[in-house]
MISE-328645 format. One record per residue (C-alpha): x, y, z. Coordinates in steps of 0.5 Angstrom, whole numbers, padded with zeros to 4 digits, always signed. Layout:
N
XYZ/...
END
This chain:
215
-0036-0012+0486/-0039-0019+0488/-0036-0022+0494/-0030-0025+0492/-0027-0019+0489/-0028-0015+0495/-0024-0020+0499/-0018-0020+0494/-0018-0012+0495/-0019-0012+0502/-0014-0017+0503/-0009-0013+0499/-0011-0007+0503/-0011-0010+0510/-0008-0017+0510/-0010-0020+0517/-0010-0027+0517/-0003-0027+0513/+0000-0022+0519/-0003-0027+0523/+0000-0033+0519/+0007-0030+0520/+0007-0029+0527/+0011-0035+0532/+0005-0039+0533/+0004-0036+0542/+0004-0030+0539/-0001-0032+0534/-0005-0036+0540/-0005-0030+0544/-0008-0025+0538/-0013-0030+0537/-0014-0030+0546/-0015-0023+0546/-0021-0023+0541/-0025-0028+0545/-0023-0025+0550/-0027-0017+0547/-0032-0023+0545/-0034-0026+0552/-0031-0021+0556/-0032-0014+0552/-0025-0012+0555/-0018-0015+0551/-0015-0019+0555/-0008-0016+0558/-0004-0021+0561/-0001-0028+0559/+0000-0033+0563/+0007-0035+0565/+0010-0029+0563/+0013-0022+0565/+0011-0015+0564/+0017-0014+0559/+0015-0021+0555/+0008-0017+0555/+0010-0011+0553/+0014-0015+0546/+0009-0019+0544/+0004-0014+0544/+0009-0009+0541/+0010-0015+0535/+0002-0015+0534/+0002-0008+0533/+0008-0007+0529/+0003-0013+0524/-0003-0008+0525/-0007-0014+0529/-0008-0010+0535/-0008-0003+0537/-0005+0001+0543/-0005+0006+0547/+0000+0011+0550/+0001+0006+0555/+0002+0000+0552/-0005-0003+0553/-0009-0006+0549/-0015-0001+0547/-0017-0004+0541/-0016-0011+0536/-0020-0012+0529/-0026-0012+0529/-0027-0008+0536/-0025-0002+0540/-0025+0000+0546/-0025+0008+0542/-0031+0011+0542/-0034+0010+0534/-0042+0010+0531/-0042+0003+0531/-0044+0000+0539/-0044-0007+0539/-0048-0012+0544/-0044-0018+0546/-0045-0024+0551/-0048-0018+0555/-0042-0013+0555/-0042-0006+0551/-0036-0005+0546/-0035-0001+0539/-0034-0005+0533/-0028+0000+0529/-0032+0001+0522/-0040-0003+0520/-0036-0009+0516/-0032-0010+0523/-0040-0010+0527/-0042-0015+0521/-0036-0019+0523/-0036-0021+0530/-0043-0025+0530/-0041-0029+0525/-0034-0030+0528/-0036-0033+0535/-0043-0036+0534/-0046-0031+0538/-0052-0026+0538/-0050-0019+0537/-0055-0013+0537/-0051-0007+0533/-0053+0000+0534/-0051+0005+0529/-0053+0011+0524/-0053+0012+0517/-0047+0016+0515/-0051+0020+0511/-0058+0022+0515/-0056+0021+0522/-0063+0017+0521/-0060+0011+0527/-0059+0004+0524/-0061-0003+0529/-0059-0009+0527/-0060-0015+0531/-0056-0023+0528/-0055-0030+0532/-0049-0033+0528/-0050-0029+0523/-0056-0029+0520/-0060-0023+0521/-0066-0022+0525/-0067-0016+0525/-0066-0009+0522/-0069-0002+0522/-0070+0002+0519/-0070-0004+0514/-0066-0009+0510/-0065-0005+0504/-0060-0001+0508/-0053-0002+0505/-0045-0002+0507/-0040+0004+0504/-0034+0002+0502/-0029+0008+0501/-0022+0005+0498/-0016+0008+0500/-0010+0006+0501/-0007+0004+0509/-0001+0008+0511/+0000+0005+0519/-0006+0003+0523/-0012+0002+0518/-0017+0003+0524/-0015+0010+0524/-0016+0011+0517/-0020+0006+0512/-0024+0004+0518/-0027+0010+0518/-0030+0009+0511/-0033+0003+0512/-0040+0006+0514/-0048+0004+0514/-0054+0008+0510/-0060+0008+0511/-0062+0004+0503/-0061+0004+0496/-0062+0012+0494/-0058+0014+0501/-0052+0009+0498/-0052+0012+0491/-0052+0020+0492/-0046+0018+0498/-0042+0014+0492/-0044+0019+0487/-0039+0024+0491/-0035+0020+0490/-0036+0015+0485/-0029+0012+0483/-0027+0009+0490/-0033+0009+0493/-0037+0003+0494/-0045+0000+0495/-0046-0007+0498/-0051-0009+0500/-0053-0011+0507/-0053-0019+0506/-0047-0019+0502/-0043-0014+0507/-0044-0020+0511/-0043-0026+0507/-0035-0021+0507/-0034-0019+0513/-0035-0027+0515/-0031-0029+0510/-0025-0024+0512/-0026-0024+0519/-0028-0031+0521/-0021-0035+0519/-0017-0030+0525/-0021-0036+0531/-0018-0041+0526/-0011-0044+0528/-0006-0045+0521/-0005-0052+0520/+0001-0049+0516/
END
């Protein structure tokens, strides 16, 4: 598929930016707050000013039921794509602080979405072989074992909570060969992208979340 076509799928799949349009603008602002804080803090941020705990606990439950955020059993935010507090292959490094990225377009996204430099800890979904990479405003600076690795994509249909499920298959491997014998498996829902086009859609997917709707 080229960049567009992955786009339009993942959108049908899992439309963020559409759930976030159709919140009430203070929820939208207040989505848009806990991902800089994941960014600037590598926490989510848990309170909102001027408001009680039953107006917390609404809006947060109005994110969840959009999928925007997830929660634990007590409420609190543990998780807000791109990131995770939920342990994942995929580590991330940001302003300094360590958090989890839910899948390997999620760890592409978030230098992109915030100008920032992020180092990404992970390993080939196939080998173990583990995978560095290293961008400043999502321009690739570094990357072990080598730029040719490639991104997995296996298709599948979102139920509830996509971070539990498609997330899960959005994977690194190692290079071109590794990414054909882990697509032949299943060749019909299973794609290869590589590296620099993987990261071209996750800024494109991602990116207009920290962008308030002129609509």
């Amino acid at each position: 598929m080229n960049t567009l076509d992955i786009l339009h799928h993942l959108n049908d799949l899992l439309p963020l930016k559409a759930r976030q349009n159709a919140l009430a603008k203070e929820d939208a602002a207040l989505h848009r707050s806990i991902l800089r804080s994941f960014a600037e803090r590598g926490k989510p941020r848990q309170r909102i000013e001027k408001g009680g705990r039953a107006e917390i606990a609404a809006a947060l439950q109005r994110l969840r039921n959009s999928d925007l955020v997830v929660l634990d059993g007590q409420g609190d935010i543990i998780g807000a794509y791109p990131f995770t507090l939920e342990e994942t292959p995929h580590r991330l490094t940001v302003n300094g602080h360590r958090v989890h990225a839910m899948c390997a377009l999620d760890a592409l996204a978030v230098s992109p979405m915030f100008d920032c430099e992020v180092r990404i800890d992970s390993s080939c979904a196939l080998s173990g072989e583990p995978i560095h990479i290293q961008q400043r405003d999502g321009v690739l600076l570094h990357v072990e074992p080598s730029e040719n690795l490639q991104l997995g994509i296996h298709w599948q249909s979102v139920a509830t909570c996509a971070a539990h499920s498609l997330c899960r298959e959005m994977v690194f491997l190692k290079d071109p060969d590794t990414a054909m014998a882990w697509q032949q498996a299943e060749p019909e829902t299973r794609e290869r992208v590589e590296l620099r086009q993987a990261i071209r859609v996750a800024a494109r997917f991602f990116t207009p979340l920290m962008q308030e709707s002129t609509a």
